[in-house]
N, C-alpha and C positions, 0 to 999 in steps of 0.2 A: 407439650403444649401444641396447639394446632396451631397451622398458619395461611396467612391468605394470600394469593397469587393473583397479581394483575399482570396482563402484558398491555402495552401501549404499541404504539406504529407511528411513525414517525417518515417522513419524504426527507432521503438524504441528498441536500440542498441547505443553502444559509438560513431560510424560513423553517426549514424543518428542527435545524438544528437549535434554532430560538425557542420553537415552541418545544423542543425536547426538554432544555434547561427551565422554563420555566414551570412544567409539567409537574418534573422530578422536584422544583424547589418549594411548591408548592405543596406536593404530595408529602417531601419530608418531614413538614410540620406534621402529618398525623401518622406522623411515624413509618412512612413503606423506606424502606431500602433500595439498593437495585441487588437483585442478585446476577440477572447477566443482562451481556447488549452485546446486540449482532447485528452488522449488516449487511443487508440481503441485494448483490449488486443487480442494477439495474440490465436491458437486455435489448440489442439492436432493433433497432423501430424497422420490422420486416416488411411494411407494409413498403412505406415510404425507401429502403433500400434496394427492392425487387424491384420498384419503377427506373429507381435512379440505373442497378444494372442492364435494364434493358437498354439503357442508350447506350451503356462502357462500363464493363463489368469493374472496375474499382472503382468508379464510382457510389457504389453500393454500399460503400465504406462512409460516404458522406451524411448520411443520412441519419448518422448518431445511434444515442444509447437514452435509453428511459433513465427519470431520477431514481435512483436504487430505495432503500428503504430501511430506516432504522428500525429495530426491534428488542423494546426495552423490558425487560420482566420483573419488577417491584413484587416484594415481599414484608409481611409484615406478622407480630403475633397477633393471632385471633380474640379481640377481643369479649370480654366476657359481656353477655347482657346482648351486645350487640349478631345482630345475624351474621352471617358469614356470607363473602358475595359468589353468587351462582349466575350461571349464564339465563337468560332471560327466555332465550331460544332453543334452539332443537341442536345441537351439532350439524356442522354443514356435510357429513358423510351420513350422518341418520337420513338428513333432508333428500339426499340424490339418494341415496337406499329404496325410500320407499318411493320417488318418483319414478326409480324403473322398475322397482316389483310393478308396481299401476302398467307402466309402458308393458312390459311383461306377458301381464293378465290379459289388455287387448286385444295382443296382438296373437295372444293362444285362443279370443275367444272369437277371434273372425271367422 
């Protein structure tokens, strides 16, 4: 039997984590599952760190961490009758693919 795969995203934080629970409790009634959930830690705010070492370099450390990121992947069987869900869009590797074959072509044809 075929089955359908959604991933969701979620900001791991108290709000994120509200709207993760109610997502999943919501989406249980039509049946998805979770098959996995990971999350993806957040990462030194470089911007605001580099200013802060320039005055003393441990300071650099002050300047925190981004909210990390839940990542929830629901599963469910594909139901009959019903279409199956596909991305709407292009893949975000096709999309820079052919923006630098373009970039590419330009720049062989100056």
């Amino acid at each position: 039997m075929a089955l359908e795969f959604q991933t969701l995203k979620f900001s791991n934080d108290r709000v994120g984590l509200k709207e993760k629970d109610n997502a999943i409790t919501r989406l249980s009634v039509e049946d998805w599952r979770i098959e996995s959930e990971s999350i993806v830690q957040g990462h030194m705010k470089g911007g605001q760190g580099c200013c802060l070492a320039t005055i003393c370099l441990p300071m650099g450390f002050l300047a925190g961490r981004t909210t990390g990121e839940i990542v929830v992947t629901l599963v469910r069987d594909a139901r009959p009758g019903e279409k199956p869900l596909v991305p709407t869009q292009p893949a975000w590797g096709a999309t820079v693919g052919r923006s630098c074959a373009r970039l590419v072509r330009r720049l062989v044809n100056r």
